[in-house]
N, C-alpha and C positions, 0 to 999 in steps of 0.2 A: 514279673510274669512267671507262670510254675506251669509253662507247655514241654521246656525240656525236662524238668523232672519228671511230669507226668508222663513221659515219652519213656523213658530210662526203665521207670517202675513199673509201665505195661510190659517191656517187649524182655528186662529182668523175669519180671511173673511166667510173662509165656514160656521162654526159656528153659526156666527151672522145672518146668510140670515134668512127669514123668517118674521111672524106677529110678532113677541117674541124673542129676544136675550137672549142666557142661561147669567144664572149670573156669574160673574167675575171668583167665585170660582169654578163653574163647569169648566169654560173654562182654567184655572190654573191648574186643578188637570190631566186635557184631557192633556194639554200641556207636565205638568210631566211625562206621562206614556210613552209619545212617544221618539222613541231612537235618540240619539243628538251623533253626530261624533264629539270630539273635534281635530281642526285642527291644532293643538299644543300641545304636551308634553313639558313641561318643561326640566324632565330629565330619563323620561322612555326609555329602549328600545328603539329604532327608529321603529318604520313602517309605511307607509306612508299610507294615505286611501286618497282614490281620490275625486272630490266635486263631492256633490253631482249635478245630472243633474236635470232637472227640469220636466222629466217623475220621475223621484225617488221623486220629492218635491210631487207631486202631488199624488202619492201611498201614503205617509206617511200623506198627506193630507186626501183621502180616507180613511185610516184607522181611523182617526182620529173622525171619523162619526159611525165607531163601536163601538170606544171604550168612546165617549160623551152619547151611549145608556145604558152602562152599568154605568158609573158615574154619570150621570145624575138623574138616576133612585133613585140610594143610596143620592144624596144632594136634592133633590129637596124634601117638605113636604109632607108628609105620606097624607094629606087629601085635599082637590078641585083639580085641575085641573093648568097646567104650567103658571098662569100668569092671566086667562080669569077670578078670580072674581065669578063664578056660580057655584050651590052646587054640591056637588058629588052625583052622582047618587048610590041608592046602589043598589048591585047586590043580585039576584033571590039566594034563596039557593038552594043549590043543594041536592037531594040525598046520603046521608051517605052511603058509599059503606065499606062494613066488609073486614077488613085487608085480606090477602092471604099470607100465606108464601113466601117468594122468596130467593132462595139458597143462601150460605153466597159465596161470590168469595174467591176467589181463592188466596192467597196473592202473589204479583208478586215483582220479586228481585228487588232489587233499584240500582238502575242504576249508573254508577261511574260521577263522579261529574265532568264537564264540566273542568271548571279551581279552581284553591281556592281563597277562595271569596276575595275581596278587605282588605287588611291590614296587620298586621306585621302576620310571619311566627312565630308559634312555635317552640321550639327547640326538638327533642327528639321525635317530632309526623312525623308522614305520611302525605304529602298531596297528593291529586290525582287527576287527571286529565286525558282526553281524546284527544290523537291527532289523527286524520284521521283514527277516531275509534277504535284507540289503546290504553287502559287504560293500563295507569302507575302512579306511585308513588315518591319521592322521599323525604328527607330529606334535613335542614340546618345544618348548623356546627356553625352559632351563631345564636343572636334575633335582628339582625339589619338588617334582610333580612324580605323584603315585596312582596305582589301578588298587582299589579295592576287588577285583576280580570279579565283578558280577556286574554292575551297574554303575558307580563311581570314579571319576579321575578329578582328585583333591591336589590341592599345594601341602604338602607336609608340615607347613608352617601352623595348620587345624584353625579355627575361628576365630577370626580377628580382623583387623584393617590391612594385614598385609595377606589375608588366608584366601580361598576362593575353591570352589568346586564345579563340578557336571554333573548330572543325569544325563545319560545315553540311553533312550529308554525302548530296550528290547521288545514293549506292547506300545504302540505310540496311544497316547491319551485322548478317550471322545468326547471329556467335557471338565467342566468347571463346579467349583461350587459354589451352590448360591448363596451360602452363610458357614462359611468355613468356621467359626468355631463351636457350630452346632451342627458338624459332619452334614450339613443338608445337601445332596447332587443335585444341582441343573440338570434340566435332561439331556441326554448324550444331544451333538450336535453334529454326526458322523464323522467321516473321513474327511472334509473341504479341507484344505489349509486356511482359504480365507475364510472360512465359519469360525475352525477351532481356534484362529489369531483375533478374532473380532471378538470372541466369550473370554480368553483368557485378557482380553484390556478392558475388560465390565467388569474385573470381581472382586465384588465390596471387601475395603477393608485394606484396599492398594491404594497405590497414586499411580496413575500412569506418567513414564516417564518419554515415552515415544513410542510409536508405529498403531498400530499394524502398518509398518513398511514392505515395501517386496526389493528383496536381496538377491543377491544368487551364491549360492553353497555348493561348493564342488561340482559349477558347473549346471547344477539343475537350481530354478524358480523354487524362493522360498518367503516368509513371510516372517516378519522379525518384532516381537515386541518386547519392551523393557518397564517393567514396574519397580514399583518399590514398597515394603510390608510396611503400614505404619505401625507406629511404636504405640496407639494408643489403641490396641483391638483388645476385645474383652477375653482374650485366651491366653496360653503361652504360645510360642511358637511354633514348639511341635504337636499345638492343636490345632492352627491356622492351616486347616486345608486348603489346596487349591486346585488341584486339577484330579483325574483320576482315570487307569487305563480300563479297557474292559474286562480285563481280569479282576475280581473283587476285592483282591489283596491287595491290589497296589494303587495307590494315591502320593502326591505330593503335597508335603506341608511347609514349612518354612524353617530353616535352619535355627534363623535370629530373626527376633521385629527386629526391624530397621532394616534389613538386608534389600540388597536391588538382585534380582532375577532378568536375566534375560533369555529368552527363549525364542530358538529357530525351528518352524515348521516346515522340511524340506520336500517338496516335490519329486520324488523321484521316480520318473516314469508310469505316473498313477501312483506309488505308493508312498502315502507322509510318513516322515522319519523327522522325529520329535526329538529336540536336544538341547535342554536347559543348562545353564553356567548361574552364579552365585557371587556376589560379593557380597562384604561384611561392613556393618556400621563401621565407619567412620574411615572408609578405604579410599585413597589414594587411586591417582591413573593409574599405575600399574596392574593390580590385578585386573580390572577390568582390560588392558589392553593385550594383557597375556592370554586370557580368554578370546578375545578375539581373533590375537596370531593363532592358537589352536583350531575355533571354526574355520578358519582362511586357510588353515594347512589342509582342510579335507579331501579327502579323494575317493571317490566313486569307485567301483571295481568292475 
């Protein structure tokens, strides 16, 4: 895909216009801050994010003019002027104005932490995170388990019979596809648990391996089913769609044919909180039961 370069070469262009082109390093550091979709995992989680369009290049372009005023400001020398060569002018002093009390605020709760940050999971700790504004918690069972910091918590071991993943997914998903590898949507099937459990054990090109069962996950009613991709569908696997949230970007495809998927739709006081797990051809009890001590550690907040 060529959405980051195309990204690079607009907000470059923009940049540069003018009497004066900022220096390399300003335009570097502008570059860095701005958000970069990679259009490949290796061995994360699947979830597909769509390319970007070129009204999105040109937003991120735009921004990119905000955020050259605030770097710009910090890299460029503290005395004369962007480039022109003539002295700084100094400015008139001002009036010394005598302090005034101003009330100390108020201290405000801190807020549960999006996802957990990029890198290996501790063992023994909490980590926590926010789905469709639902804070929860949960624990690992070893130290070989990692957070991709957005969406993913993998075994660092990556794709295989002893490998295994999650989606934790911050838009809970409203339907399935009817012909995953010809990207075709079902129609959304709303919010139920038991609707979105009952579409996700219909969708061709699986085996169902059990449920729609009702479970309970930290506590709140949830609905639990387990498939498996077969090995003989007419795609690859990260063309075998299967579900997709209402955001347009984001769907779920299939890590490997052959992999078993298990997916918990949780109830949480009216709102579903969607949380798939992953094993790999030819996987042993373990990862699957690793996966499950993780769901069983969850905690509501």
């Amino acid at each position: 895909m060529s959405t980051d370069r195309d990204v690079t070469r607009i907000v470059r262009s923009w940049l540069e216009e003018g009497a004066t082109a900022l220096p390399d390093r300003v335009l570097d550091q502008v570059l860095d801050q701005l958000p970069a979709t990679r259009q490949r995992r290796p061995w994360w989680p699947a979830r597909r994010i769509a390319d970007m369009n070129n009204v999105a290049k040109l937003a991120i372009a735009a921004a990119a003019v905000v955020v050259v005023a605030v770097v710009g400001i910090n890299l460029l020398p503290a005395s004369g002027g962007a480039g022109d060569g003539g002295p700084a002018v100094s400015p008139s002093p001002s009036p010394a104005l005598s302090p005034s009390p101003s009330p100390r605020p108020s201290p405000s709760p801190t807020p549960a932490a999006v996802f957990p940050p990029r890198g290996e999971l501790a063992v023994g700790s909490r980590h926590s995170m926010t789905l469709e504004g639902v804070a929860l918690s949960f624990s690992v069972p070893t130290s070989d388990w990692m957070s991709n910091g957005s969406f993913g918590v993998v075994k660092s071991t990556g794709v295989g019979p002893d490998g295994a993943g999650f989606i934790f997914w911050t838009y809970t998903p409203t339907g399935v596809f009817a012909d995953p590898c010809a990207y075709k949507k079902a129609a959304p099937v709303g919010s139920s648990t038991a609707a979105l459990a009952a579409a996700v054990a219909t969708i061709p090109g699986t085996v169902l391996v059990s449920g729609p069962t009702d479970v309970t996950v930290g506590g709140h009613p949830a609905k639990h089913v387990v498939l498996t991709v077969r090995e003989d569908v007419d795609c690859t696997a990260n063309s075998f769609m299967l579900w997709y949230a209402p955001r347009e970007d984001l769907a779920r495809y299939a890590t490997e044919l052959g992999s078993t998927i298990m997916v918990w739709i949780v109830d949480v006081d009216g709102t579903p909180v969607w949380i798939d797990g992953e094993t790999y051809k030819g996987a042993g009890p373990v990862p699957g039961q690793q996966i499950q001590q993780i769901v069983d550690s969850i905690q509501f907040e």
